[in-house]
PDB file of N, CA, C and O in Angstrom:
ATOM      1  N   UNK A   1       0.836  -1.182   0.000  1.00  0.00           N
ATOM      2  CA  UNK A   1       0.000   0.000   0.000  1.00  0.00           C
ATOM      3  C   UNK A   1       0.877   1.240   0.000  1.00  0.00           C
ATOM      4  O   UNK A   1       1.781   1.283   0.835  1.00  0.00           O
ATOM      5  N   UNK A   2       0.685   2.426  -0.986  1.00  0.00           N
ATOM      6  CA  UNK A   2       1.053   3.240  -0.782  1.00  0.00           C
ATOM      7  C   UNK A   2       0.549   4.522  -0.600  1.00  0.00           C
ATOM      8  O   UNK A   2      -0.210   4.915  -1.486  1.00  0.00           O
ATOM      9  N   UNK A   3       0.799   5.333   0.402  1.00  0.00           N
ATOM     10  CA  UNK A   3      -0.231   6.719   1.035  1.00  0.00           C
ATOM     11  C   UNK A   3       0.245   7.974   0.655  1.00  0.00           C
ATOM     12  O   UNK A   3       1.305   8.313   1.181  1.00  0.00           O
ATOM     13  N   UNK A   4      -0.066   8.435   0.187  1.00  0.00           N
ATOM     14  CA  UNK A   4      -0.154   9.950  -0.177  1.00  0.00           C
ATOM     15  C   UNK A   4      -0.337  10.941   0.508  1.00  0.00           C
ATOM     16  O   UNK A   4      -1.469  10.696   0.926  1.00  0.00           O
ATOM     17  N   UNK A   5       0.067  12.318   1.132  1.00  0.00           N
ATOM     18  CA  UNK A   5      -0.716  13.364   1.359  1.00  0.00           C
ATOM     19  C   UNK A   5      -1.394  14.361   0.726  1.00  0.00           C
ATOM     20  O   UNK A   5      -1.094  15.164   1.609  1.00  0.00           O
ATOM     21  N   UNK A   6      -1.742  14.716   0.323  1.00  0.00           N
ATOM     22  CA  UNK A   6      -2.708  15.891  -0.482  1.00  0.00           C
ATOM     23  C   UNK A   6      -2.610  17.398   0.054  1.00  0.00           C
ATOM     24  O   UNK A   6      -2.945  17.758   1.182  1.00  0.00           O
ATOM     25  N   UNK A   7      -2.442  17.661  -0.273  1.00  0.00           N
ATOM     26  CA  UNK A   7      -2.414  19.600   0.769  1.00  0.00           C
ATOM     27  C   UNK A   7      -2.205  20.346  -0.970  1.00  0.00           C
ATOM     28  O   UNK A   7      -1.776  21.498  -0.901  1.00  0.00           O
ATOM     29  N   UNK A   8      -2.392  19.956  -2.096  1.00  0.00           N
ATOM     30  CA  UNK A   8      -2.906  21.466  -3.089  1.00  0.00           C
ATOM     31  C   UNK A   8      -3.387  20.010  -4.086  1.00  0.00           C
ATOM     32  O   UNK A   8      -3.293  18.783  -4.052  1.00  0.00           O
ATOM     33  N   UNK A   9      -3.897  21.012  -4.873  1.00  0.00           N
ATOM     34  CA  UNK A   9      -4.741  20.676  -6.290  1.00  0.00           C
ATOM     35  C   UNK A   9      -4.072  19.599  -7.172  1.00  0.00           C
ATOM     36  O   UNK A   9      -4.641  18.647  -7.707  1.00  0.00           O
ATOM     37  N   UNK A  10      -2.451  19.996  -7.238  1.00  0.00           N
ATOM     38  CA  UNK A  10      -1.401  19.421  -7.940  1.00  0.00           C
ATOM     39  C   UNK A  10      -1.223  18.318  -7.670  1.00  0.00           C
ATOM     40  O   UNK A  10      -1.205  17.579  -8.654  1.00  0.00           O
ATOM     41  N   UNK A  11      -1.002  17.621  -6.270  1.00  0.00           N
ATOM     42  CA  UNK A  11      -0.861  16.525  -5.504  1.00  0.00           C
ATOM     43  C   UNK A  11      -1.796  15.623  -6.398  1.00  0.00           C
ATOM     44  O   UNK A  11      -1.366  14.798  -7.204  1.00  0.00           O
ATOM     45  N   UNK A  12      -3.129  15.881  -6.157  1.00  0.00           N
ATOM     46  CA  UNK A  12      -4.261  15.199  -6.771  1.00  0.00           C
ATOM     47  C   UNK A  12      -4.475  14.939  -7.921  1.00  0.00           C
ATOM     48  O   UNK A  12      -5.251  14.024  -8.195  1.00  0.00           O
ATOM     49  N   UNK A  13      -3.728  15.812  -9.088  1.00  0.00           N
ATOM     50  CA  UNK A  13      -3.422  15.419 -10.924  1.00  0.00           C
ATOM     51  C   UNK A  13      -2.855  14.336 -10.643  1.00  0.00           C
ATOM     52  O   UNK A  13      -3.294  13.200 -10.822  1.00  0.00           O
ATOM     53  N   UNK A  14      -1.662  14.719 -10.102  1.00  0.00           N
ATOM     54  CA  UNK A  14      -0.173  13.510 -10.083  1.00  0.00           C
ATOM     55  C   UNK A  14      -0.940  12.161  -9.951  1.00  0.00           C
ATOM     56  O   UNK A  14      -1.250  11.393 -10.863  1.00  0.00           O
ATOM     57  N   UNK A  15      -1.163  12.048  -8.703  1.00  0.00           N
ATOM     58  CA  UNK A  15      -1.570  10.784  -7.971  1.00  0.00           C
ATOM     59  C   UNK A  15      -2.854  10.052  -9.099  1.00  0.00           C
ATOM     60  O   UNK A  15      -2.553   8.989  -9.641  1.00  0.00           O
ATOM     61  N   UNK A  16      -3.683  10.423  -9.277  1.00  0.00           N
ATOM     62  CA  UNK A  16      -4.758   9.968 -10.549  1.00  0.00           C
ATOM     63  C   UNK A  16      -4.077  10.375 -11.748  1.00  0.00           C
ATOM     64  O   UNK A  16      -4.940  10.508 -12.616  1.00  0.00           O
ATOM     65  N   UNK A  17      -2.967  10.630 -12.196  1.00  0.00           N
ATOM     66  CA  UNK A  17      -2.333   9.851 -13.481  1.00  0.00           C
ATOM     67  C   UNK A  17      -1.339   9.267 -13.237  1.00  0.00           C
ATOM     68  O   UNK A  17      -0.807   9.136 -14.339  1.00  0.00           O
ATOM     69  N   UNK A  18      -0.276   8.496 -11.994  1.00  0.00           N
ATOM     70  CA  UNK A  18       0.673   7.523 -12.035  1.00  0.00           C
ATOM     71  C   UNK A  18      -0.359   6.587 -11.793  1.00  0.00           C
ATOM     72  O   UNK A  18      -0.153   5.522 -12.375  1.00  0.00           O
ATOM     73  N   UNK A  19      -1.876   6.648 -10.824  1.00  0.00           N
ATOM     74  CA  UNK A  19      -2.230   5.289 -10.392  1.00  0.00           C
ATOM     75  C   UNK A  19      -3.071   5.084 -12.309  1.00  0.00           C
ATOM     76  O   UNK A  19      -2.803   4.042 -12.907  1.00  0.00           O
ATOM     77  N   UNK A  20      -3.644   5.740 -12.745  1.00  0.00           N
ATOM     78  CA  UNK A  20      -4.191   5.613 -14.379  1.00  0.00           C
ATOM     79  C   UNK A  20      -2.837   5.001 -15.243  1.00  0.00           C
ATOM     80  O   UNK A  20      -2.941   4.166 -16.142  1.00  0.00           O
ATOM     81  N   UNK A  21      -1.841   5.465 -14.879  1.00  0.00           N
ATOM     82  CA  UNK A  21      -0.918   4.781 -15.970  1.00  0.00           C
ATOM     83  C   UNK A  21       0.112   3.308 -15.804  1.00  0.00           C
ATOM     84  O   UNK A  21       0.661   2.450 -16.496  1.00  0.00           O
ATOM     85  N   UNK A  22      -0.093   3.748 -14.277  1.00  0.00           N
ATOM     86  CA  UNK A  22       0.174   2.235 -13.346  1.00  0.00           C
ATOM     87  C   UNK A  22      -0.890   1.196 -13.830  1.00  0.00           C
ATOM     88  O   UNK A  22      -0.395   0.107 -14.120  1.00  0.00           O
ATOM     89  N   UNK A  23      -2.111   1.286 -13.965  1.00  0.00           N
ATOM     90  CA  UNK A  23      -2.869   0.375 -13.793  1.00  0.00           C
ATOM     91  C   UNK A  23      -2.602  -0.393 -15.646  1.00  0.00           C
ATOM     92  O   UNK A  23      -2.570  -1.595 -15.909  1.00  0.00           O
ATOM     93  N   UNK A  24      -2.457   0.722 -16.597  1.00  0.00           N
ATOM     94  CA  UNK A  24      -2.798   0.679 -17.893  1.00  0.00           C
ATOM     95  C   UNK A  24      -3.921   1.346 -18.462  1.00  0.00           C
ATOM     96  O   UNK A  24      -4.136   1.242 -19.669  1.00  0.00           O
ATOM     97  N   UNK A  25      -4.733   2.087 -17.646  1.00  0.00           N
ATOM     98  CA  UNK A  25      -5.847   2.842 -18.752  1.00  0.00           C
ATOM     99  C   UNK A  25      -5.922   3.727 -19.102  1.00  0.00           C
ATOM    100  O   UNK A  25      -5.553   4.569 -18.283  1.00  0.00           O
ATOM    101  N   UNK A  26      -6.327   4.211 -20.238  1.00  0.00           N
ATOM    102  CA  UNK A  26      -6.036   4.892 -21.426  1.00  0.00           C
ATOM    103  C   UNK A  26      -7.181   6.241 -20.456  1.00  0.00           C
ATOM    104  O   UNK A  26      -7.992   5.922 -19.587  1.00  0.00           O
ATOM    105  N   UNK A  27      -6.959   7.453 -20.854  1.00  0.00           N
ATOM    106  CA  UNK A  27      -7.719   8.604 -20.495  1.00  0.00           C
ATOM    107  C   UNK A  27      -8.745   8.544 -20.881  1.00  0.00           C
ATOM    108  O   UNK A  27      -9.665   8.906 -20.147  1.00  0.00           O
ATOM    109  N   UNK A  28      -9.091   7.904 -22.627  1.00  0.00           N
ATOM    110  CA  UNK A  28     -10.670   8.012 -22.947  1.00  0.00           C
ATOM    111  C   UNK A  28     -11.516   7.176 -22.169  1.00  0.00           C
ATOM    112  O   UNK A  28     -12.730   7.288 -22.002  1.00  0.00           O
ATOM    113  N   UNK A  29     -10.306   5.859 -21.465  1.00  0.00           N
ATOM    114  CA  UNK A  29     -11.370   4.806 -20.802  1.00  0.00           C
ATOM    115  C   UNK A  29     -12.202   5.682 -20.005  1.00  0.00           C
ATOM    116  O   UNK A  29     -13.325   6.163 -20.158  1.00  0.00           O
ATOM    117  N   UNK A  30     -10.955   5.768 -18.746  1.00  0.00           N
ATOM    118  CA  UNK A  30     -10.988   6.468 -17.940  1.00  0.00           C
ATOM    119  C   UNK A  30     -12.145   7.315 -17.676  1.00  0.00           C
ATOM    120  O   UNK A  30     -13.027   6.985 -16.882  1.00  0.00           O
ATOM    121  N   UNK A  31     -12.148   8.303 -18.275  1.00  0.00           N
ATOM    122  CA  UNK A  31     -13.172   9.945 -18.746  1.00  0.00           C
ATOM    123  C   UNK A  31     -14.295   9.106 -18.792  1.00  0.00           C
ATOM    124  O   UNK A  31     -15.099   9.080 -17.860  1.00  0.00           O
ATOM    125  N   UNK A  32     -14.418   8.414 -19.802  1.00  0.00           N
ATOM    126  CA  UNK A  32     -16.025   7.425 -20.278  1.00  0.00           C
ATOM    127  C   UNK A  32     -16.443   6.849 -18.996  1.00  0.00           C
ATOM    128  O   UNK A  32     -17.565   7.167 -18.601  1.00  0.00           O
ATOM    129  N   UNK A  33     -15.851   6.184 -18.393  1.00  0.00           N
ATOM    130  CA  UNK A  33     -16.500   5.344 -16.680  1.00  0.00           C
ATOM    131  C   UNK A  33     -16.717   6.618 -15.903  1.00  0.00           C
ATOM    132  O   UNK A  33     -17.521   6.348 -15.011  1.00  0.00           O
ATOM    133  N   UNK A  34     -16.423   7.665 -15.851  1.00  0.00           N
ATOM    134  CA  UNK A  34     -16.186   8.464 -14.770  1.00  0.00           C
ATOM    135  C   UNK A  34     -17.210   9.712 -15.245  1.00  0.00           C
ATOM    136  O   UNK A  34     -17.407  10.736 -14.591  1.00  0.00           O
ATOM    137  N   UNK A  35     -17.665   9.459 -16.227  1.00  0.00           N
ATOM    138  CA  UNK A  35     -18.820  10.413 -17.165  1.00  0.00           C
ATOM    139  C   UNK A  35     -18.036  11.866 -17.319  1.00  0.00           C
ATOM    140  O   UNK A  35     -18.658  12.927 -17.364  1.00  0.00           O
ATOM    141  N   UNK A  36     -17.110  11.810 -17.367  1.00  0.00           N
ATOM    142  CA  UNK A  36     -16.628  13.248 -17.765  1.00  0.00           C
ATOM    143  C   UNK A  36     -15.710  13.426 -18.633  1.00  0.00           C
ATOM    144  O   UNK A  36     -14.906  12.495 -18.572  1.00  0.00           O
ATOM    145  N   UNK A  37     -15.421  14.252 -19.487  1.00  0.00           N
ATOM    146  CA  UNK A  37     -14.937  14.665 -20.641  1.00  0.00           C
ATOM    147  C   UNK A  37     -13.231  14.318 -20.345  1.00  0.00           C
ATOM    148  O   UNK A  37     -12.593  14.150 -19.305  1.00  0.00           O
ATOM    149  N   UNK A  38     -12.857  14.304 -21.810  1.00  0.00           N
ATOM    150  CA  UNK A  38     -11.131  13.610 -22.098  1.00  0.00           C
ATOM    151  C   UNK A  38     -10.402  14.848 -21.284  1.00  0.00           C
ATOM    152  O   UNK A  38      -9.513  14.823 -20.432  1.00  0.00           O
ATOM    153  N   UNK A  39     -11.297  16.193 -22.022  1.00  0.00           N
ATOM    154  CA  UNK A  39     -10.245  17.336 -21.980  1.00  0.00           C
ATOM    155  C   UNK A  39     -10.205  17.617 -20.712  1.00  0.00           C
ATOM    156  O   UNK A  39      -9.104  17.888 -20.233  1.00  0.00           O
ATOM    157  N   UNK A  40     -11.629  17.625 -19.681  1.00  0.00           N
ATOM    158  CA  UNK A  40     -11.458  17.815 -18.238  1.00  0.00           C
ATOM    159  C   UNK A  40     -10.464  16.768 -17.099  1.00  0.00           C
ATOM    160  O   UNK A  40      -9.941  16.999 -16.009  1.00  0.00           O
ATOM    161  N   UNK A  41     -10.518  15.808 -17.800  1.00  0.00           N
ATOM    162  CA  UNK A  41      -9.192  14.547 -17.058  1.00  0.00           C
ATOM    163  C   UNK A  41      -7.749  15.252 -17.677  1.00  0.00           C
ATOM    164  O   UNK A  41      -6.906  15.436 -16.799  1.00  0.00           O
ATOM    165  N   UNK A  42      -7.471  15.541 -18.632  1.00  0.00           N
ATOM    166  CA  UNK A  42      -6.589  16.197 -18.880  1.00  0.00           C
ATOM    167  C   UNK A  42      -5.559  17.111 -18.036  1.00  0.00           C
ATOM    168  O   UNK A  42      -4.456  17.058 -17.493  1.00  0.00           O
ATOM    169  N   UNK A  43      -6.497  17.869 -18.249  1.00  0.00           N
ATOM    170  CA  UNK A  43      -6.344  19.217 -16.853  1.00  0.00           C
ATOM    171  C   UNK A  43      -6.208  18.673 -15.833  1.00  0.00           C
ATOM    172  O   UNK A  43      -5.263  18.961 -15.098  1.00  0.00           O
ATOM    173  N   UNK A  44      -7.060  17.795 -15.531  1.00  0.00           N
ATOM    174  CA  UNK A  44      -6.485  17.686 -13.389  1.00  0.00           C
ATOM    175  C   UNK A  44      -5.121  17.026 -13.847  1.00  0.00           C
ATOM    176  O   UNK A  44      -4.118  17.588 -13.408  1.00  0.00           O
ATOM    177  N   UNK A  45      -4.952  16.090 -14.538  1.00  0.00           N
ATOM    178  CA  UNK A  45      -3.697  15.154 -14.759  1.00  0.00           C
ATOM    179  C   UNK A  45      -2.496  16.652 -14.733  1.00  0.00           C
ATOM    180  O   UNK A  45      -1.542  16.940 -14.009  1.00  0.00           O
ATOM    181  N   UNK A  46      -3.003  17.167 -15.642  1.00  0.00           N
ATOM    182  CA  UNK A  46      -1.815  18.305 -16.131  1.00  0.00           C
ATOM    183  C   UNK A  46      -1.620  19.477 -14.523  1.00  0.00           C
ATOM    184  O   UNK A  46      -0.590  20.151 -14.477  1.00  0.00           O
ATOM    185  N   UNK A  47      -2.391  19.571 -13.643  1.00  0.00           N
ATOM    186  CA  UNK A  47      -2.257  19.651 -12.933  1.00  0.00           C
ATOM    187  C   UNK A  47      -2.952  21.080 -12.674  1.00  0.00           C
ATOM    188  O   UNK A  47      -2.673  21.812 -11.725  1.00  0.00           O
ATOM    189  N   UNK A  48      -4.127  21.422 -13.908  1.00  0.00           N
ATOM    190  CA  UNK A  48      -4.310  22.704 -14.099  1.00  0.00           C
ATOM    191  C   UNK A  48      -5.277  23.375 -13.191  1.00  0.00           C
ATOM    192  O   UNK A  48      -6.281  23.476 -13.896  1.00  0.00           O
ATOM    193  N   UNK A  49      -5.482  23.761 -12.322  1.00  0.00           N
ATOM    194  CA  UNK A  49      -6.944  24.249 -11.845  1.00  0.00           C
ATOM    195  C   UNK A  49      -8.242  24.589 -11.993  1.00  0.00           C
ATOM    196  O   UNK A  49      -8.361  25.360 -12.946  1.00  0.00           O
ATOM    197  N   UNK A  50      -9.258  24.347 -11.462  1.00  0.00           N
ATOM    198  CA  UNK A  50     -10.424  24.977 -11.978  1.00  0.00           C
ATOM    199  C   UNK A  50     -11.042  25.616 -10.531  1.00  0.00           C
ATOM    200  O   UNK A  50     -10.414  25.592  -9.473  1.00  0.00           O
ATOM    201  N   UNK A  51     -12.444  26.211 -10.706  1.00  0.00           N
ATOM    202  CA  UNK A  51     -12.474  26.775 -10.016  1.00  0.00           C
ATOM    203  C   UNK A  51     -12.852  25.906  -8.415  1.00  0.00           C
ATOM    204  O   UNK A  51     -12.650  26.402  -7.307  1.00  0.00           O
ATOM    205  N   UNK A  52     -13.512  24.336  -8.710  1.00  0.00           N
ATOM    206  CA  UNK A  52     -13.902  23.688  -7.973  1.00  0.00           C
ATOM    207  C   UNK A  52     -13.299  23.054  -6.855  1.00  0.00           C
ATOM    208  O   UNK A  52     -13.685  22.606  -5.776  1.00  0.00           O
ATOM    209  N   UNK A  53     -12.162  23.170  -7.506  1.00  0.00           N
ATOM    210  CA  UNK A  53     -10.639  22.452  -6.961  1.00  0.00           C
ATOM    211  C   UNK A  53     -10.236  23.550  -6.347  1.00  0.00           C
ATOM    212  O   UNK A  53     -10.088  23.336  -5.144  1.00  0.00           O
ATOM    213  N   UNK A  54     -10.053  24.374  -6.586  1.00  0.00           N
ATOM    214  CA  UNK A  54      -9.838  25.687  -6.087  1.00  0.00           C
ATOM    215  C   UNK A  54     -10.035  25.902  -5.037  1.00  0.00           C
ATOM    216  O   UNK A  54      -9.258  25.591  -4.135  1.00  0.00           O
ATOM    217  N   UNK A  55     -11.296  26.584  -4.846  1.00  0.00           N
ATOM    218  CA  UNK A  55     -11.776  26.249  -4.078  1.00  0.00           C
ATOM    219  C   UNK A  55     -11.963  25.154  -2.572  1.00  0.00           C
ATOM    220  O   UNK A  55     -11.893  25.538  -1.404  1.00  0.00           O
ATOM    221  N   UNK A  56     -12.177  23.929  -2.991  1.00  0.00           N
ATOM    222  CA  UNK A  56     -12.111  22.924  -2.330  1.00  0.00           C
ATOM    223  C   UNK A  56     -10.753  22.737  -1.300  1.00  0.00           C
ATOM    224  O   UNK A  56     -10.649  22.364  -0.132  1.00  0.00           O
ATOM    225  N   UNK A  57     -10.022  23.071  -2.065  1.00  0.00           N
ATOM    226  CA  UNK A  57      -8.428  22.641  -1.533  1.00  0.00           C
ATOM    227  C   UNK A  57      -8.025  24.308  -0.825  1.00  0.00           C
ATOM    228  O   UNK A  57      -7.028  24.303  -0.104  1.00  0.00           O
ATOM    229  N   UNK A  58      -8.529  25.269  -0.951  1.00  0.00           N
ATOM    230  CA  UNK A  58      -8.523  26.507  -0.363  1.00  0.00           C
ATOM    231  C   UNK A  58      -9.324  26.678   0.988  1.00  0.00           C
ATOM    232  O   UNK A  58      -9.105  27.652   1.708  1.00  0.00           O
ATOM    233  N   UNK A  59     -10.253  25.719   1.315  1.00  0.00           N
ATOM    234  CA  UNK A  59     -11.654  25.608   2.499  1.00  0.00           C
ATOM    235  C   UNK A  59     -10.563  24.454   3.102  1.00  0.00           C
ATOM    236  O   UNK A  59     -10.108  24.722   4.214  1.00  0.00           O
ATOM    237  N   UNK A  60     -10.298  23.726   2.734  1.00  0.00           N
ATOM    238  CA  UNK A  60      -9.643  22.516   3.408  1.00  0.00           C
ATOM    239  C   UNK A  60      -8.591  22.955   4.148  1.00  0.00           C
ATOM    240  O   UNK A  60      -8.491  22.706   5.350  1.00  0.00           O
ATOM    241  N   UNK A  61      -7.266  24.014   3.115  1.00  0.00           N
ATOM    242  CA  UNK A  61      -6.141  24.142   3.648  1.00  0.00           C
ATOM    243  C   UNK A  61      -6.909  25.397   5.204  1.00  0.00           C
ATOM    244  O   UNK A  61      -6.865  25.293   6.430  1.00  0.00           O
ATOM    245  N   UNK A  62      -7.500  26.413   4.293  1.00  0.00           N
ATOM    246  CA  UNK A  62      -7.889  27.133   5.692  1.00  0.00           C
ATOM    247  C   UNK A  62      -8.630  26.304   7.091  1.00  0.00           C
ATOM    248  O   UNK A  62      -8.769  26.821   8.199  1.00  0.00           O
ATOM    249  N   UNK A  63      -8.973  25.159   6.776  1.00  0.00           N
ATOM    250  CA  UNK A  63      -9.309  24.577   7.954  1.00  0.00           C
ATOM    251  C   UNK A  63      -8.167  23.740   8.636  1.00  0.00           C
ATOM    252  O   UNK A  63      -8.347  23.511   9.832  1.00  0.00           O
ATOM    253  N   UNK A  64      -7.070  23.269   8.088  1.00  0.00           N
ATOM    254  CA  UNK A  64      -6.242  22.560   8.403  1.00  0.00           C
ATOM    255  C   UNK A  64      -6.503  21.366   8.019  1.00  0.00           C
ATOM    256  O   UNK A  64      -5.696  20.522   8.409  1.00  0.00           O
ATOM    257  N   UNK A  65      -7.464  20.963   7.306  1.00  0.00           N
ATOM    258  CA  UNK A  65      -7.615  19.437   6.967  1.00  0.00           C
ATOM    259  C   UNK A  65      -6.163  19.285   5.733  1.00  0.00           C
ATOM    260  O   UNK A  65      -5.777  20.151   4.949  1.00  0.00           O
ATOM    261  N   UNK A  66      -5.635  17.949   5.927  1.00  0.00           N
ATOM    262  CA  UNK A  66      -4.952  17.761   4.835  1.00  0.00           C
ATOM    263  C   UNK A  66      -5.605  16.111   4.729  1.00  0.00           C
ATOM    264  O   UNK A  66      -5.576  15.317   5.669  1.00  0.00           O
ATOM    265  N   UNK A  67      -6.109  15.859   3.541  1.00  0.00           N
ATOM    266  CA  UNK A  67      -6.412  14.658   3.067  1.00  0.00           C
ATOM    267  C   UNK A  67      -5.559  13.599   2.523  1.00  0.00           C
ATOM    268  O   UNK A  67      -4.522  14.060   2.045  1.00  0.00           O
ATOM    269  N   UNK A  68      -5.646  12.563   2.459  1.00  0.00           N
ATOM    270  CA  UNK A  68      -4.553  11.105   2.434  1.00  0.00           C
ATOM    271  C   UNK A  68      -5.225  10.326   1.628  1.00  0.00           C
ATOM    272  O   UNK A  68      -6.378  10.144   2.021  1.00  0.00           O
ATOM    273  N   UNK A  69      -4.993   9.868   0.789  1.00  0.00           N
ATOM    274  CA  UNK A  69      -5.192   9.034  -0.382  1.00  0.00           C
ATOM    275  C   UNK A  69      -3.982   7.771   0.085  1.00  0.00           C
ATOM    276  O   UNK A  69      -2.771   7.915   0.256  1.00  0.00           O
ATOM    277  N   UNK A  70      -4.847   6.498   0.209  1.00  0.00           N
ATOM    278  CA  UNK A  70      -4.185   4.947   0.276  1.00  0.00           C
ATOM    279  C   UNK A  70      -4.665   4.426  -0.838  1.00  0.00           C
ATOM    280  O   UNK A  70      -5.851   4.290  -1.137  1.00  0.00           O
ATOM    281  N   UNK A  71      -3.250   3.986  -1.763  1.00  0.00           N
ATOM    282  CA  UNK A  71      -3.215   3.122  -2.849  1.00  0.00           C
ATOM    283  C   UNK A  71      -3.122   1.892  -2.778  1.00  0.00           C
ATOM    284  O   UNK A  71      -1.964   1.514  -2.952  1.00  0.00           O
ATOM    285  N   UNK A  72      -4.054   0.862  -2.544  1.00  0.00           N
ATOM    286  CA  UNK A  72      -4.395  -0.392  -2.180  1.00  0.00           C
ATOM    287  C   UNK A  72      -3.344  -1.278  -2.987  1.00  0.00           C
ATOM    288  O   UNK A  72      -3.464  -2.481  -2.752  1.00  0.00           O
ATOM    289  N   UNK A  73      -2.548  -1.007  -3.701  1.00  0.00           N
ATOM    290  CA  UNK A  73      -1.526  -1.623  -4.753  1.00  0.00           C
ATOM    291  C   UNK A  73      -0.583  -1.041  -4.919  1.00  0.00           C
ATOM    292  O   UNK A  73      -0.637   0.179  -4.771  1.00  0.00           O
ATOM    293  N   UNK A  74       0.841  -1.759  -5.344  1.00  0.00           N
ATOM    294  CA  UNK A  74       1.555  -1.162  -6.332  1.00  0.00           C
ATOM    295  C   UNK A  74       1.673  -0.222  -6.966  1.00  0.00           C
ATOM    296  O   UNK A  74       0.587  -0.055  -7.521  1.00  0.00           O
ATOM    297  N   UNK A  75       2.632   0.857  -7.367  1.00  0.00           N
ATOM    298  CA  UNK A  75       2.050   1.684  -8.583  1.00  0.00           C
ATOM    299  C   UNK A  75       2.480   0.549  -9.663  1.00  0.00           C
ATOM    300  O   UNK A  75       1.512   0.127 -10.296  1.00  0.00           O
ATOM    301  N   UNK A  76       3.603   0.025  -9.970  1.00  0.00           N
ATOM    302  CA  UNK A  76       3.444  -1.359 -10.955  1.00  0.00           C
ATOM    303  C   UNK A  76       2.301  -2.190 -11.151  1.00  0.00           C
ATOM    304  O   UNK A  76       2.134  -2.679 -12.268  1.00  0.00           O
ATOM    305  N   UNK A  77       1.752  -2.346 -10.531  1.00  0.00           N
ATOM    306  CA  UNK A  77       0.798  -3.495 -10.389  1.00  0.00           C
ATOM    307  C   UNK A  77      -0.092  -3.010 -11.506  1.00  0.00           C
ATOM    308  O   UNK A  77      -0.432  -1.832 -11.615  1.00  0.00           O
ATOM    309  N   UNK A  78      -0.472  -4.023 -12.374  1.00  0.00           N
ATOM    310  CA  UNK A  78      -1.516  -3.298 -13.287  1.00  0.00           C
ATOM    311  C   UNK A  78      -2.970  -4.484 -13.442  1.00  0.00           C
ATOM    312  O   UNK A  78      -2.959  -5.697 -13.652  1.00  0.00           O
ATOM    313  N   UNK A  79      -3.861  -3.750 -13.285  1.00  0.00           N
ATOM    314  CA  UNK A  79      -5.035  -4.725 -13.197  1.00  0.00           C
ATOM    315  C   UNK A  79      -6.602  -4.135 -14.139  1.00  0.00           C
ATOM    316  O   UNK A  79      -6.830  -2.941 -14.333  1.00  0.00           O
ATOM    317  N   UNK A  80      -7.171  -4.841 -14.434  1.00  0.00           N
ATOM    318  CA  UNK A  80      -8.544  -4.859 -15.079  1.00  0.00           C
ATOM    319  C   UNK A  80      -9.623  -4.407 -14.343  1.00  0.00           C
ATOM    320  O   UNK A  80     -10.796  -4.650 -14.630  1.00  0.00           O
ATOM    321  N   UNK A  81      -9.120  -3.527 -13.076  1.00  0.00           N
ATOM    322  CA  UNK A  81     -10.170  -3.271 -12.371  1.00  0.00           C
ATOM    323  C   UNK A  81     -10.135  -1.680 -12.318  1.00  0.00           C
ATOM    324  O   UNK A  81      -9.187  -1.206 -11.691  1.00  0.00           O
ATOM    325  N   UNK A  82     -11.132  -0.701 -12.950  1.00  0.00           N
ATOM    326  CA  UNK A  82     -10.706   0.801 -13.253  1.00  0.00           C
ATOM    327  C   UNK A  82     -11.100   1.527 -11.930  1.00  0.00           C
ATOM    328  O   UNK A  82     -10.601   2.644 -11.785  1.00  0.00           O
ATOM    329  N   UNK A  83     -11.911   1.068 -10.951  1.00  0.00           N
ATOM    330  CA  UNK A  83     -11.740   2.043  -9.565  1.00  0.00           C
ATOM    331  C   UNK A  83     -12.268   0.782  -8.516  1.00  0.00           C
ATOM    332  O   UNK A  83     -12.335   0.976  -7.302  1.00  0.00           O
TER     333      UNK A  83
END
């Protein structure tokens, strides 16, 4: 298992495109299961902001929350299972 901390927007691209490219799936999969557009997975991957994220991670840091993401696998590990 590997754990993450989260404390900005950027953290959160990274981490959902090594575990997407760890696993093997392609962005259009990806986007299509997750009902949202290629170009909007893009952006978080690329690490770009919007206003939601923004936001979100701006209420969090002013509260002191920092959030932790556990990767139940490998980043090698690659499997047929998309979440």
């Amino acid at each position: 298992m590997n754990t993450v901390a989260v404390t900005k927007f950027r953290d959160l691209g990274a981490v959902i495109k090594a575990v997407r490219e760890s696993r093997g799936i392609r962005q259009d999969d990806l986007a299509q299961d997750l009902a949202i557009s290629r170009q909007y997975l893009q952006e978080l991957e690329k690490e770009r902001p919007n206003l939601y994220i923004t936001r979100l991670f701006r209420a969090l840091n002013t509260l002191g929350i920092t959030i932790t993401i556990t990767i139940s696998y490998t980043l090698s590990d690659k499997t047929d299972d998309h979440v």
